[in-house]
N, C-alpha and C positions, 0 to 999 in steps of 0.2 A: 045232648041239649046245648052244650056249651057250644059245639060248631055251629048249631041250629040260629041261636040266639048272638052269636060272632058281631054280626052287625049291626045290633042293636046297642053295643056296649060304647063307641063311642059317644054314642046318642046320649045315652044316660051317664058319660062322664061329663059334657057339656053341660045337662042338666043340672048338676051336681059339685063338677069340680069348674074351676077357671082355666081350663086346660084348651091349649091351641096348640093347633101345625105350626111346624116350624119348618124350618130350612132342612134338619137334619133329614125330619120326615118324609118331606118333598122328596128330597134326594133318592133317598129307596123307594119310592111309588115308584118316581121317572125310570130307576134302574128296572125296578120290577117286569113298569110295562116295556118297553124295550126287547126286555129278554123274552119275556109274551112271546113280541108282534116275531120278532125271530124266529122262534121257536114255532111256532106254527107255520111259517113261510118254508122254514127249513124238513117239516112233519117229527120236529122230536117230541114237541106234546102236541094235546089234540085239546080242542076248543074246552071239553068239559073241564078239563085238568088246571085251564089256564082260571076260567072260571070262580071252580071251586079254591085255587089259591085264594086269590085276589077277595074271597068271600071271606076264608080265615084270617089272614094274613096280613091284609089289611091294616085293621080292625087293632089286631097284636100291636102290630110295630105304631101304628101311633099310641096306643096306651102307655107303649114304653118309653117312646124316644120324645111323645110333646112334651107344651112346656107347661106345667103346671103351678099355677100363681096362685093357688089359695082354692077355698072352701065357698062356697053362694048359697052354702043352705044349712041350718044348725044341723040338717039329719044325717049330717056327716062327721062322724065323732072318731076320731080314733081311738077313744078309752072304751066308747060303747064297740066297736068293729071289735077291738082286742080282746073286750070280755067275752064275748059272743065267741068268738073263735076259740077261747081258751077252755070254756065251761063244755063247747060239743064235743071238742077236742077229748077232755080228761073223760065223759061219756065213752067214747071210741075205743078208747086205749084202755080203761077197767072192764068195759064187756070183751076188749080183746085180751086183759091177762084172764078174762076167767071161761076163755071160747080154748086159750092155747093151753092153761095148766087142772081145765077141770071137766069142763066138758069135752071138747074136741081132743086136744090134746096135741094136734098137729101144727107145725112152723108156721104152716103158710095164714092158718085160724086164726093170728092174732089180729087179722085185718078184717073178719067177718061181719062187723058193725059198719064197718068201714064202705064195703059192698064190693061187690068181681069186676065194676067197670073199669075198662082200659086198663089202668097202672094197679089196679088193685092194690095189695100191699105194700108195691113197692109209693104208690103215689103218699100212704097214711105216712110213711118212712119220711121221703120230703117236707109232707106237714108239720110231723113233728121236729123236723130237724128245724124248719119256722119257728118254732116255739124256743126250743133248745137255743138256738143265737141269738133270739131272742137276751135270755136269762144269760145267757152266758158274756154276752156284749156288758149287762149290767155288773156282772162280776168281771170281769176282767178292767172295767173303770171304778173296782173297789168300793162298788155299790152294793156290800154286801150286809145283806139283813134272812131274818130266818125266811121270809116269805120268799126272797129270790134262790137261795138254796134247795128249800123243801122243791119249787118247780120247776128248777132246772136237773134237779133228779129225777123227777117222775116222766118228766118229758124226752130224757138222756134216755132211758131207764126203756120208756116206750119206743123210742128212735131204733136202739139194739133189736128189742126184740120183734121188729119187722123185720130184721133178717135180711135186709137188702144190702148186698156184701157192696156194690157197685157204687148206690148211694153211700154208705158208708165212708168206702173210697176217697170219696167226693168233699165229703164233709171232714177228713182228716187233711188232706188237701189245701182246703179252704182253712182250717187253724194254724196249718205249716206256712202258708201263704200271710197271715196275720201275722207271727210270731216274726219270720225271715224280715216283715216290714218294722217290726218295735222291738228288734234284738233288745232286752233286757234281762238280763241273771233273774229278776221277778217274775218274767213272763217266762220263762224257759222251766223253770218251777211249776210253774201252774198248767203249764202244756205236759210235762211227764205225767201229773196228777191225774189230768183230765183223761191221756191214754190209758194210765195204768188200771182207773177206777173202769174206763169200757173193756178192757182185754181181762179184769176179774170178773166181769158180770158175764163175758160170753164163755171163758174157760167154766165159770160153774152152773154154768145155764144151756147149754147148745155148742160142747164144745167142736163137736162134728162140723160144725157151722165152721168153723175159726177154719179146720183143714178142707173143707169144701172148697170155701174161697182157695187156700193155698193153691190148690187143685187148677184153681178156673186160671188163678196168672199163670202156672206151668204150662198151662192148656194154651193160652192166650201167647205166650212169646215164643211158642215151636210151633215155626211154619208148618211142618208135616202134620203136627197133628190138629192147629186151626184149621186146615180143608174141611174138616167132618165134624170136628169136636170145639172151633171157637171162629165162627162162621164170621164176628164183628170184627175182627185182625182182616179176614179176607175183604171185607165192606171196605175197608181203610185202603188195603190193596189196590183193589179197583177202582177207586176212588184218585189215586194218586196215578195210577194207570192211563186214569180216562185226561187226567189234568197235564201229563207229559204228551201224550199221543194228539191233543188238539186244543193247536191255540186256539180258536174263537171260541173252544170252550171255553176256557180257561177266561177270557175275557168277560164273556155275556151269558156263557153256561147253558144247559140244553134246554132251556125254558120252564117256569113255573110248573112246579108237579110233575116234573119227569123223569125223575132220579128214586128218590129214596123218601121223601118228605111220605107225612102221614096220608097227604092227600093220593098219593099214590096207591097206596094200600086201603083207602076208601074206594078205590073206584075199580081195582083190577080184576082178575074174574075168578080169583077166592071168594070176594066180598056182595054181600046182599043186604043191603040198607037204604034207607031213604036215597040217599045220593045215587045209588046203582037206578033204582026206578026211574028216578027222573031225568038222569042223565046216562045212563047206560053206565055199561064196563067197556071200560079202555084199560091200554097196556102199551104206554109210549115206549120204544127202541129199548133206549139204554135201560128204562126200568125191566124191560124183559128182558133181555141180557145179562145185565150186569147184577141186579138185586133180587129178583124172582127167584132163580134160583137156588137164593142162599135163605127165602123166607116163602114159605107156600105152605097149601094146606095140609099136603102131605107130613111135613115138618111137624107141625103140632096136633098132628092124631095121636090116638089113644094109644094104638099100637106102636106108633115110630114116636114118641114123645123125649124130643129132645129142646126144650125150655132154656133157661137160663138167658141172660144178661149178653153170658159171651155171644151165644148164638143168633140176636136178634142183630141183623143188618140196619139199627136205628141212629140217625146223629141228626140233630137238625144244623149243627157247624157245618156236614159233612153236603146236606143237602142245600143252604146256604148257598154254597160253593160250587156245588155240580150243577142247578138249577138256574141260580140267577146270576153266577159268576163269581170269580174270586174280588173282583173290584168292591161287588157288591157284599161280600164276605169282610174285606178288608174292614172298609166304612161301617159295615153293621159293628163292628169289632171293635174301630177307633171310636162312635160314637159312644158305644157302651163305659170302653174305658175310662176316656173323658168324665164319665159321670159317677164311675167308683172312686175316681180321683178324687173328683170331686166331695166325695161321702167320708171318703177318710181325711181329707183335710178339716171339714168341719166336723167331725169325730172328735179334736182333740178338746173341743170345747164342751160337744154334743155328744150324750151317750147314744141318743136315737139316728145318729148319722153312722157310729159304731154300728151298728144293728143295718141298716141299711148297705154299710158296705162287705159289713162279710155276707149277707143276701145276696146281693147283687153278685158279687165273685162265686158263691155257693151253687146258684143260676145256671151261670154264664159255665160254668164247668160242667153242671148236667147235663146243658148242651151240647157238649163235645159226644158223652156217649150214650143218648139216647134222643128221641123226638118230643121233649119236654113243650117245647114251643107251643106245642098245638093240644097241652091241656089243661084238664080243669085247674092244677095244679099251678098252673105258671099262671093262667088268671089270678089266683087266689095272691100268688106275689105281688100282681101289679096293680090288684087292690088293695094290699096291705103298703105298698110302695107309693101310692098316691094318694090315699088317704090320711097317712103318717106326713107327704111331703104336706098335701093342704093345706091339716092342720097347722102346722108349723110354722107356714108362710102368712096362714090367717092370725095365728096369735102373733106372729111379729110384726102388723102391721096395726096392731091395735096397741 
C-alpha cells in the first residue's frame, strides 16, 4: 500500500505541511534522471525498472531532503501524531508479550499484532526503537520524571524482545556515536547502565539469542564461510567489485532499479504482484549477476530455509551507489549529514532536536544494511520528522 499510495504523499505534505523543493532535491531528481536516460541507452535497466523507481523514490527523497517551514492546518499536531503512535504502539507490544510468553511462545511471535508484511518483526523492532530515543533523548537532557522512565522501559523492554540482533546493532551504534560526540564522565555512566540493563534482560530472557548473534558476526567476517552462510559480506563484495572494475559506474551507476534496490526484487521473476501484472518481470544484468544469486526463491523455501539478516543481499547505501552512482551516493550522504548537524546543534538548547538527531543517525545506519528506504517504516520517520520539524517552526513564528 505504501508503494501504491508513494505519490500521493508529497500531495498531502503540500496540503498539510509548508514544505518545498529545494536545490538539494533538484540535485538528486537531475542525478536520478541521468542515470535513467543512461541506463537504458546502455540496456542495464529496462523502462519498467526506471519507472517504478522514479514512482517510489521520488516521492521519499523529497519528504526527506525539502524544506519544511511550518504547519497550514491545526490537524497537524505533533502531541496528537505522538499520542496516537504511542497508545497502538503499547497495544502491539502487550499482545506481543502475551503472543511470545503465553500463547505462541516462539521469538519470532512477538511481532504477530504487528502483522508478516515485508520487515515483519524486525520493522516493530525499529518502531519501537522510535519510541525508545524518543524517552531516552529526554533522559539523557535530565528530563527525568516517573512518566519518562516507566516508558522508556516498556519500549526498551519491547525493542529486545523483537529479537532483531541487526537492528539492535544499529541502535547501539547510534548511543556510541551520541556519547563519542558529548564525552562526559555523566554520560559514559548512563551509557554502561543503559548496556548493562539490555544485556540482563536478554541473558534472562532468550539467552540463545545473545550467542546466535555472536554466531552471525563469526559467520559475517570469515570469507569462506560468508559464500553460503552470510551471503550480505558477499553483497558488499560485489558491490565493491562492480565499483573498482568500472568507472562510468562508479560515476552515474547502472541505472535506477538495477542493482539490488527493493524495486528490483518487486519486479524479477521470483515475484507476482501488482507491479509484475502491469508491468512484467524484468531482471537487469548486474541484478542477474551479481544479486539474484545470493537472494532467490530457492533460498527461502521451506526445505532450504536459510533466513537471517546476514543472508539477505539488502543496503539501500549499497544500491544508492550501484544504481544512481557514488556522486549521487556522495550528495545523498553530504545532504543528510548537513541536517543531523544541524539537529545536534539545536539539541543543546532543544530536547526535541536531541530526538531528532539520534533519529536521523539511527536511519541513516539502517540504510547501510538493509533496504529500509522503501518502507513503511522509514515513512513513519519522515512523518514523525516533519510533523515535529512543522510544529516547531509553527509555534516559533507565533
Amino acid at each position: 500500500m505504501v508503494i501504491l499510495i508513494a505519490p500521493l504523499l508529497p500531495f498531502l505534505v503540500k496540503r498539510y505541511f509548508c514544505c518545498k523543493i529545494n536545490k538539494k532535491v533538484s540535485i538528486l531528481y537531475c542525478i536520478i534522471i541521468v542515470s535513467s536516460l543512461i541506463g537504458l541507452l546502455r540496456g542495464y535497466v529496462d523502462f519498467a525498472n526506471v519507472v517504478l523507481y522514479l514512482w517510489i523514490c521520488f516521492p521519499i527523497i523529497y519528504l526527506l531532503f525539502g524544506d519544511v517551514k511550518g504547519s497550514v492546518s491545526s490537524a497537524v499536531s505533533w502531541d496528537a501524531l505522538f499520542r496516537s503512535l504511542r497508545w497502538w504502539l503499547i497495544i502491539i507490544d502487550v499482545c506481543g508479550f502475551i503472543c511470545r510468553f503465553i500463547i505462541f511462545r516462539t521469538v519470532d511471535d512477538f511481532g504477530f499484532a504487528y502483522g508478516t508484511h515485508f520487515k515483519g518483526v524486525s520493522g516493530l523492532c525499529v518502531v519501537n526503537a522510535f519510541m525508545v530515543l524518543y524517552y531516552l533523548s529526554h533522559l539523557l537532557r535530565s528530563e527525568v520524571s516517573k512518566s519518562n522512565i516507566n516508558n522508556f522501559l516498556f519500549f526498551f523492554c519491547s525493542f529486545i524482545f523483537c529479537y532483531s540482533g541487526l537492528t539492535a546493532i544499529t541502535f547501539v551504534i547510534t548511543i556510541i556515536i551520541y556519547f563519542i560526540l558529548n564525552i562526559k564522565p555523566k554520560n559514559l555512566i548512563k551509557a554502561v547502565i543503559l548496556f548493562l540493563f539490555g544485556l540482563i534482560v536478554l541473558m534472562y530472557s532468550a539467552k540463545e539469542i545473545i550467542y546466535y548473534n555472536i554466531r552471525n558476526v563469526e559467520l559475517f567476517m570469515s570469507a569462506e564461510d560468508a559464500q553460503d552462510n552470510a551471503r550480505k559480506r558477499v553483497m558488499y563484495s560485489n558491490f565493491f567489485d562492480l565499483m573498482y572494475s568500472d568507472f562510468s559506474v562508479d560515476v552515474i551507476g547502472v541505472g535506477p532499479g538495477g542493482y539490488n534496490s527493493r524495486i528490483c526484487f518487486l519486479l524479477n521473476d521470483d515475484s507476482d504482484n501488482i507491479f509484475t501484472t502491469v508491468l512484467g518481470h524484468h531482471m537487469p544484468p548486474y541484478h542477474k549477476n551479481d544479486i539474484y544469486p545470493l537472494w532467490n526463491r530457492a533460498f527461502v523455501s521451506f526445505e532450504a530455509f536459510t533466513d537471517g539478516a546476514r543472508n539477505k543481499p539488502f543496503s539501500s547505501i549499497v544500491a544508492f551507489g550501484a544504481e544512481a552512482g557514488l556522486i549521487f551516493l556522495f550528495l545523498f550522504s553530504l545532504f543528510w549529514f548537513r541536517s543531523m548537524n544541524t539537529f545536534r546543534k539545536l539539541s543543546r538548547k532543544d530536547g526535541d532536536y536531541l530526538y531528532l538527531f539520534l533519529l536521523n543517525v539511527f536511519m541513516f545506519l539502517l540504510l547501510i544494511t538493509e533496504y529500509w528506504f522503501e518502507s513503511s517504516e522509514f515513512i513513519l520517520f519522515l512523518i514523525i520528522q516533519n510533523t515535529l520539524i512543522a510544529n516547531k517552526m509553527s509555534n516559533n513564528r507565533l
